[in-house]
N, C-alpha and C positions, 0 to 999 in steps of 0.2 A: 504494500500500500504506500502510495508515495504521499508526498506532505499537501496536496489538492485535494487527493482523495483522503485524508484523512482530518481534514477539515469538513469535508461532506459527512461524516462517519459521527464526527463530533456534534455537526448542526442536528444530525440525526436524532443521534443519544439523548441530547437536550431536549429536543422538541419531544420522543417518549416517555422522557423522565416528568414533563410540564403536563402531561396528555393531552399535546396537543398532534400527534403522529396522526396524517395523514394516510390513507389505506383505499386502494381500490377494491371494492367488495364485488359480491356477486351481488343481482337484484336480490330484494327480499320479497316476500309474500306477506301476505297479508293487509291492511286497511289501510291506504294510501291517505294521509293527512301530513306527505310533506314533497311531492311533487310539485312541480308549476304548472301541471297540465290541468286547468283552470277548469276546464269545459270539458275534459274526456277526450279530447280530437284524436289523442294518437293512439285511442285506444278503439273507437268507434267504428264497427264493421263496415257499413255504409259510406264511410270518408276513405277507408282505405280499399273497398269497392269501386269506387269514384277515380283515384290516382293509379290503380292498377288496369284500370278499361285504359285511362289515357296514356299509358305506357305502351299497352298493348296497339296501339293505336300505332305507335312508332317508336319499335325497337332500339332506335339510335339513341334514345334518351338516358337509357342503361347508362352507358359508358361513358368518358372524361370527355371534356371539353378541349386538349390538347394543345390549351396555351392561353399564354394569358389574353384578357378579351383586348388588348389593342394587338393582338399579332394574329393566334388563331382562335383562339377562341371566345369570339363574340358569337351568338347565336338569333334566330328567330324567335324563340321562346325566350331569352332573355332582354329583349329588349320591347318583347308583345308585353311580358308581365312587366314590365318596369311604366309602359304608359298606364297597362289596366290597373298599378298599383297608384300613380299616379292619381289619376282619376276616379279612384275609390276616394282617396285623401283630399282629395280637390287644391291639389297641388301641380305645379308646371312640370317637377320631375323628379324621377325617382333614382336610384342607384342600387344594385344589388350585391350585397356580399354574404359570403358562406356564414357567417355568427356577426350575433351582437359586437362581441366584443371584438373582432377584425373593424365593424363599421365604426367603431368609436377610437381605435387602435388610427386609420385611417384618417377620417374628422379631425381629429384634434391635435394629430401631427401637422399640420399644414394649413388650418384655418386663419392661426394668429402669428405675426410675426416677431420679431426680436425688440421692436418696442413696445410690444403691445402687451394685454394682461388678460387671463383668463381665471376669473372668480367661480368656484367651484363650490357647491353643497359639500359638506364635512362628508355626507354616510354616501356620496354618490359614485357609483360602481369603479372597480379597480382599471375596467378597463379607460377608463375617463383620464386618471390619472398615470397611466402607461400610453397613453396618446399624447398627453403633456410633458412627455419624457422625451419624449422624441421630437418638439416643439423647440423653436428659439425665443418663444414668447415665456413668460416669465406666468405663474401660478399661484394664485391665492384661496385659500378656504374661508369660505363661512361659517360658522356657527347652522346646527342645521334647521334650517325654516323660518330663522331669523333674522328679519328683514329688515331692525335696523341697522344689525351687523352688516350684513349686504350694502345698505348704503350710506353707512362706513367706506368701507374698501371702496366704494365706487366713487365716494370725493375724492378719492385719492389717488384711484388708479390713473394712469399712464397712456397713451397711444389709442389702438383700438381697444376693444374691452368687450369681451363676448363672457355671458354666463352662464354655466352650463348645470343641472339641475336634471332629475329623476322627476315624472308627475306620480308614481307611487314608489316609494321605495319599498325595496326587497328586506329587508329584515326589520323595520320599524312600522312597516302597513301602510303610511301615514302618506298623506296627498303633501304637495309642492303648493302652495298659492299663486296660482299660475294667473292670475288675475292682477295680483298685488306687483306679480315680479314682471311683468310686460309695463305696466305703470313704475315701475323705480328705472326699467330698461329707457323706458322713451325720454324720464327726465335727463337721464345722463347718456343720452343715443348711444347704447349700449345693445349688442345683437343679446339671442336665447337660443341657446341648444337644449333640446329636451329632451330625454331617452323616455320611448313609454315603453319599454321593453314587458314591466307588470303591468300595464294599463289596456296594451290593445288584445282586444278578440271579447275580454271581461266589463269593457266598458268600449264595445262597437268597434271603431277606429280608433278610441283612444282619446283621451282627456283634451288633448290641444285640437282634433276635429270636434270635440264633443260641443265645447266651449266656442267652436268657431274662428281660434286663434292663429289658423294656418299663417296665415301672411301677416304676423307679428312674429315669427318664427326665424332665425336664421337657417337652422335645420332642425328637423325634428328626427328622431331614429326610431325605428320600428323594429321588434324582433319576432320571430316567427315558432321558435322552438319553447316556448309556453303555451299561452293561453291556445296559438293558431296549429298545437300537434305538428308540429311539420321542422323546420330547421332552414336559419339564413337570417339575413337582415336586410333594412333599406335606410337609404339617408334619403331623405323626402326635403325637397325644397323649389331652388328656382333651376329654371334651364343654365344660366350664368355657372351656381354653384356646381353642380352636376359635370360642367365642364370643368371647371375649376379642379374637382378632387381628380376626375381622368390622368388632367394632364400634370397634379404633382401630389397626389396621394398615393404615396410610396405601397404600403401596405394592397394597394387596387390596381398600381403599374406592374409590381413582380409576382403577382399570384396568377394562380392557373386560375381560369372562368369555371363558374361554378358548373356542375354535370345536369343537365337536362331534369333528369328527374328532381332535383330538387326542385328546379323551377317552378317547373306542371305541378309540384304538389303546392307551392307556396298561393299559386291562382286558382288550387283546386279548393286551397283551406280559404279564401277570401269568397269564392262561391260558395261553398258549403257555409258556412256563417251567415249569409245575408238569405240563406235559404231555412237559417234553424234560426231564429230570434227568439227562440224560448229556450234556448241552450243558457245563455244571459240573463235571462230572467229566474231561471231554478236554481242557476248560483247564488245571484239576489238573498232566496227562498232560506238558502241553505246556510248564509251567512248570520240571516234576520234570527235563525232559530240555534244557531251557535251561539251568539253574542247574549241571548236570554240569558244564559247561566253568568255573565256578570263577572268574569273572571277580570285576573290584574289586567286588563288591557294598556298594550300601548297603543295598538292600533285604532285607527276610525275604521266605522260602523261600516261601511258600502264594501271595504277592503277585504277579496280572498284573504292576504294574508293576515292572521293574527297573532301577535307576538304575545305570548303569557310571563309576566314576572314571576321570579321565585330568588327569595330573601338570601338563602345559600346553595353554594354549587350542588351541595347533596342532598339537597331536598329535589332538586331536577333530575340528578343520578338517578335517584329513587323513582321516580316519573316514569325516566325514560323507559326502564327497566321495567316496572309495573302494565305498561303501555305497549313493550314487547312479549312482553307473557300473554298480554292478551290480544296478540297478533295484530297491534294496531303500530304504524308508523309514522313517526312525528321527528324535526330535527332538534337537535337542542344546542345550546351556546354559550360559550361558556367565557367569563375573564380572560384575556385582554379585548377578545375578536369583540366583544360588544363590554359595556358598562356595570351592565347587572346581567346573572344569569337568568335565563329565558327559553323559550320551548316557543317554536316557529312554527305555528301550524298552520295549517296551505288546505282549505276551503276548496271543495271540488264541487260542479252540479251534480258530479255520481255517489257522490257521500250522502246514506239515508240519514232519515231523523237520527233513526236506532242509534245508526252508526254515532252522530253526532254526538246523543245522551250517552255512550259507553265512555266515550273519549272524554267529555267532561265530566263524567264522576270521577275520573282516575283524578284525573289534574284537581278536582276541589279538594281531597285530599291530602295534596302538597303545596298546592299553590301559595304565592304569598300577597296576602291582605293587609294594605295600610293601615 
């Protein structure tokens, strides 16, 4: 083992010794309360009915797209789904990349430059702030969903000044004021990048279509591997920006173009959706009759996810463990990754009442009450 590798060996040791060791499992069985598959998409016979006709339809979709889309591989399917996804969003243009975090990886390498500033939500996704890494524009956080903190930083910022912000985040549940922050943006003509990566398929097209806020948007990002069962992302914006990431969003110049079928699935799960609107509305159902039981919430009410507090890390031990015996699965979180320990559970429309009442007897049990 040379002195590289025995620094990996070390970081290891540590991280097991902290329990905080990472591990690839196998799937587990039993009650799904900690997926992001919001709606059931990728589970649903008829949706995958649906992507398998239009495969069949044309065999070529199987395989790689054999290079990146400014050499070979740009396609007819990628660029039919990029206006029909346009045009769902009521947006000028779309962009398609294989994951979330590649389109934010992308965006945010190259949006802002070396005098510029990009003000950033504290809890907003990892991939946000590894696209600022790669940036010559300079990085600030705020405080999260506080908006005079925000504009703080924003009397002060520098150059351009784009701010970039979650409308749900993933482990707090909790909405962006997507209203409040488009009014601090236009005092200080300040652009908004918004990931609904938790927001769309659960809430239609997503909080900034919901709201009508498209074109106060610098870019908005869309992900498809939650709520819409499928896999990929888009930056939705203007035809300008769209050109723009082509010709210097590194991460979109050196990659191979995505493979056919993802595509036809990502236009099949946006047709499928606008043909089941009660998918949406039983998540709703399923939420309303979770949050009765009154637990620590941090989350708001309308939010798949909801985060439960618990006072010490062993009283969630205790959860998690009770919660597996009785074949139910939920995630939990522990010091440093979040502030207090917590139990992340992810609201599906397939999750029955039953289900819901079993899940929370266990948790009132441990849970911690103010």
């Amino acid at each position: 083992m040379n002195h590289l590798e025995l620094n990996w060996h070390n970081a290891l040791l540590t991280r097991k010794e902290n329990g905080h060791l990472r591990r690839l499992r196998p799937p587990n069985e039993g009650c799904d309360f900690y997926s992001n598959d919001y709606l059931g998409l990728s589970a649903d016979a008829a949706f995958q009915q649906t992507i398998y006709e239009a495969i069949g339809r044309d065999t070529r979709l199987l395989t790689g797209s054999t290079g990146s889309r400014l050499i070979s591989g740009n396609s007819d399917a990628a660029t039919g789904a990029e206006k029909r996804i346009a045009t769902a969003h009521q947006v000028e243009a779309a962009l398609l990349f294989p994951s979330g975090y590649k389109a934010n990886l992308a965006l945010f390498s190259c949006i802002a430059g070396r005098h510029d500033t990009i003000i950033v939500d504290e809890l907003i996704h990892r991939s946000v702030h590894d696209g600022c890494l790669m940036s010559t524009a300079r990085k600030w956080k705020f405080r999260h969903n506080d908006l005079t903190h925000l504009e703080a930083l924003l009397k002060k910022a520098s150059g351009n000044v784009v701010i970039a912000v979650e409308s749900l985040y993933s482990m707090e549940g909790d909405f962006a004021p997507l209203g409040a922050i488009v009014a601090l943006a236009k005092k200080y003509q300040a652009g908004i990048v918004v990931d609904e990566a938790h927001a769309i398929g659960v809430f239609g097209k997503g909080l900034v279509h919901r709201a009508g806020l498209q074109q106060e948007m610098l870019a908005t990002v869309v992900t498809y591997g939650k709520a819409m069962g499928v896999q990929g992302a888009a930056v939705l914006g203007t035809h300008l920006l769209k050109e723009y990431l082509v010709n210097f969003a590194a991460p979109f110049i050196y990659s191979t173009g995505m493979p056919g079928v993802q595509i036809v699935s990502i236009t099949a799960a946006y047709d499928h959706l606008e043909r089941h609107p009660a998918l949406a509305i039983t998540l709703q159902d399923r939420i309303r009759h979770f949050r009765q039981y009154q637990l620590s919430h941090l989350s708001q009410e309308s939010s798949p996810i909801q985060s439960v507090q618990f006072q010490h890390d062993g009283e969630l031990r205790a959860v998690i463990q009770a919660l597996a015996q009785a074949g139910i699965r939920a995630y939990a979180l522990f010091p440093p990754t979040v502030g207090q320990a917590r139990l992340r559970v992810s609201i599906h429309a397939f999750n029955s009442h039953d289900e819901i009442d079993q899940l929370c007897g266990i948790i009132q049990q441990y849970e911690y009450r103010k």
